[in-house]
N, C-alpha and C positions, 0 to 999 in steps of 0.2 A: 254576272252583271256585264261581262266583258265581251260577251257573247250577245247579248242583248242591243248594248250599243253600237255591235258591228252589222248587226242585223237594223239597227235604225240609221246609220249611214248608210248602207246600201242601199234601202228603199228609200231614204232622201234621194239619193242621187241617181237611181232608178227613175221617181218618181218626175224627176225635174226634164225627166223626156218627156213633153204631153203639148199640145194644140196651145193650153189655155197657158202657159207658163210663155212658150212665145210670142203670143197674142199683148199677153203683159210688157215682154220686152218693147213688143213693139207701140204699146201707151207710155210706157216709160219714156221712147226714144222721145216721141211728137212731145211730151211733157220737157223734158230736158232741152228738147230745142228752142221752146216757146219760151222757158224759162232766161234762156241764154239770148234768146232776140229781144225782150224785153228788160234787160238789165237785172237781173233779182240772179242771186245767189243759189244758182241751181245744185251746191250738195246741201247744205242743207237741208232744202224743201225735197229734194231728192230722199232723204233720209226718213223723212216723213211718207213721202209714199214707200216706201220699205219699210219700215214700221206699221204702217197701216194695213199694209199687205200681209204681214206675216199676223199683227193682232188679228186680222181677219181670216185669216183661212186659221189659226186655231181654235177660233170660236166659232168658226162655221162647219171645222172639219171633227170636231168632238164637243159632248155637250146637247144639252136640250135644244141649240141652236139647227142642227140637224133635222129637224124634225121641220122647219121653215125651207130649207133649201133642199130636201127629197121632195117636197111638192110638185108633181104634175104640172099643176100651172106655170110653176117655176122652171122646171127644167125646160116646157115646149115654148115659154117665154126668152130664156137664155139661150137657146139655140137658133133661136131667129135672131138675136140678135149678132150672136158671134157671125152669122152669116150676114150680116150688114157691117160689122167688123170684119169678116174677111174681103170683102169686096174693099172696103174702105182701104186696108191692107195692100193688098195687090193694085190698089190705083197710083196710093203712095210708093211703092217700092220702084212703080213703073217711072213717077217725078225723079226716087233720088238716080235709079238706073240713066235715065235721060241724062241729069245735070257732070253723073260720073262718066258719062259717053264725052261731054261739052270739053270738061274740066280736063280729060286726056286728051284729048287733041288740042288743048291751051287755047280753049274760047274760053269766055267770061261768063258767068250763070249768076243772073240775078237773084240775090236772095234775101233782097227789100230792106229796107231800114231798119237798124238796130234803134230801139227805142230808147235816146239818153236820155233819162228821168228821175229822178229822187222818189221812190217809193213813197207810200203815205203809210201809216200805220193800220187804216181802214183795209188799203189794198192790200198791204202787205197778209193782215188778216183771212182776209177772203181767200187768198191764194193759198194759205196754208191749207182753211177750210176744204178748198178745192181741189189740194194734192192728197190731203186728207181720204175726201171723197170719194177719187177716183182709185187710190188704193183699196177702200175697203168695198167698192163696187169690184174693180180685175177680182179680187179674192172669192168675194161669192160666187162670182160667173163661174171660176175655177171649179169649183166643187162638181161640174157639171162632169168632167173628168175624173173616174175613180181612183182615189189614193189605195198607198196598203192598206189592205182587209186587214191583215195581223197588230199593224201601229193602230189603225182607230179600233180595235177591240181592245187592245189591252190599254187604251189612257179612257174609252167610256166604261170598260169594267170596273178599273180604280177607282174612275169617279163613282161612280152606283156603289160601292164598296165605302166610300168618306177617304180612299187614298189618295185621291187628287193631287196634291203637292206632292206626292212620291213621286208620280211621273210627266208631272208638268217641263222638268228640264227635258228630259229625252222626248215628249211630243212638241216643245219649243224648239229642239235639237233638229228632229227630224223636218221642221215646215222651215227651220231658219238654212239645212243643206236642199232642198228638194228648190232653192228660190237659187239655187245658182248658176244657171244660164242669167238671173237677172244682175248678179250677181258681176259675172264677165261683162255681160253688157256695160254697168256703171262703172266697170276699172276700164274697159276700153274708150269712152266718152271722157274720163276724168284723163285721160292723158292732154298732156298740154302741148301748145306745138303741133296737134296733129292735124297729117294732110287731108285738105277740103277733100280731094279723091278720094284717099283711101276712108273718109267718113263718110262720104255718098255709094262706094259697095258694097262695105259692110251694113247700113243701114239698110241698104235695099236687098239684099240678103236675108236680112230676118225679116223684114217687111213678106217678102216671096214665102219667104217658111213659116212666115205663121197664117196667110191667106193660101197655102196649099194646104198645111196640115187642120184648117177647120174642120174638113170633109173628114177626117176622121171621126169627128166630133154627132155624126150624121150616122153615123155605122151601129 
């Protein structure tokens, strides 16, 4: 058993090198910022889309669910669009690069009005819907990149078998380390105090590495 779990950590975090895992950080980022220019309590909702991301790539990455997202249509559909995300990607990285060129040589970088507003209960709604959403769409795209062959064998065999709850913890194990780049991302943003600079290179950092590494996605 012990041998098993170290075998599902390593391909967690094996796995958490891929196109589609930076791609997420880099929704995660523009989520978390939006969040934070409009007033709303971005760990929270943040927590939501990590939640929804992980609910989602378990049931998209074992299960009859599978059998929807190996589709053809699907994948030649997902792939054009991560190539509209990676452009989108590389335009953005190229903004926060700009503002972090501004910001070290002590110009001022406009970055528009913080919206001071009391939430409504409607909006507050929709915006979960819509962190919601956007998680469990990053997750399906993911699938477009192959996880371990050996983790999705051995939690759809269990299932096909009625053992399901036997290895539900170690494939929740496995999708909940493979998500930690996204992971570092949300401890690095959740810091408080920290420099406008040094949050416009790091952002644009993964912005660059998730619109260079799409092209792997193409191979």
């Amino acid at each position: 058993m012990d041998s098993l779990w170290g075998t599902i950590i390593l391909a967690g975090f094996h796995d958490g090198f891929n196109p589609c895992m930076f791609m997420t950080c880099a929704v995660f980022i523009t989520h978390d910022l939006w969040l934070k220019k409009g007033s709303l309590k971005a760990s929270s909702l943040s927590l939501i889309f990590a939640a929804a991301y992980a609910l989602g790539s378990l049931m998209f990455n074992f299960g009859r669910t599978q059998v929807l997202v190996l589709q053809k249509d699907f994948i030649f559909s997902a792939k054009i669009l991560y190539f509209v995300l990676g452009v989108w990607a590389f335009v953005s990285g190229a903004f926060f690069f700009r503002d972090w060129l501004l910001l070290s040589q002590g110009r001022p970088v406009d970055e528009g009005k913080v919206k001071d507003f009391k939430p409504s209960p409607a909006f507050i709604a929709s915006a979960c819907l819509t962190t919601g959403f956007l998680g469990v769409v990053s997750s399906a795209l993911a699938t477009v990149w192959p996880v371990d062959k050996y983790v999705v064998l051995l939690g759809n065999t269990a299932m096909m078998n009625g053992k399901w709850p036997m290895v539900m913890p170690m494939a929740a194990g496995y999708i909940v380390i493979s998500m930690w780049p996204l992971w570092v991302v949300w401890a690095f943003l959740s810091i408080k105090n920290l420099r406008p600079s040094l949050l416009k290179i790091v952002c644009s950092s993964v912005f660059f590495t998730a619109a260079s590494c799409v092209v792997l996605i193409f191979k």
